[in-house]
N, C-alpha and C positions, 0 to 999 in steps of 0.2 A: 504494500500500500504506500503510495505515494503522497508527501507532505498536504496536496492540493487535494487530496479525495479523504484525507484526514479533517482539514480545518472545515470544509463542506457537510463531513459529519456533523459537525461540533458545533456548526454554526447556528443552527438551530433548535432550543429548549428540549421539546421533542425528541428530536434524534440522540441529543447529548445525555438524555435519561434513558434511552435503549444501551448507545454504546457503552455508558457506563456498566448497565447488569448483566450484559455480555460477558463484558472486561472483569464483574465480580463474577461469574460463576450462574449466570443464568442459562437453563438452556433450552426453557419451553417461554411458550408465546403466556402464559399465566405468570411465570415469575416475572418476566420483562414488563409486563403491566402493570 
């Protein structure tokens, strides 16, 4: 993953509370929620 497909995650609220649960250990669409 590239810097620019990184900050495009992150840029928006939303996204940056998925990538987060990802990043901790989520790995169904219920914990991501």
């Amino acid at each position: 993953m590239d810097a620019r497909t990184l900050v495009g995650l992150l840029s928006e609220p939303e996204r940056l509370r998925v990538v987060a649960a990802l990043a901790l250990g989520a790995s169904t669409l219920t914990a991501v929620a």
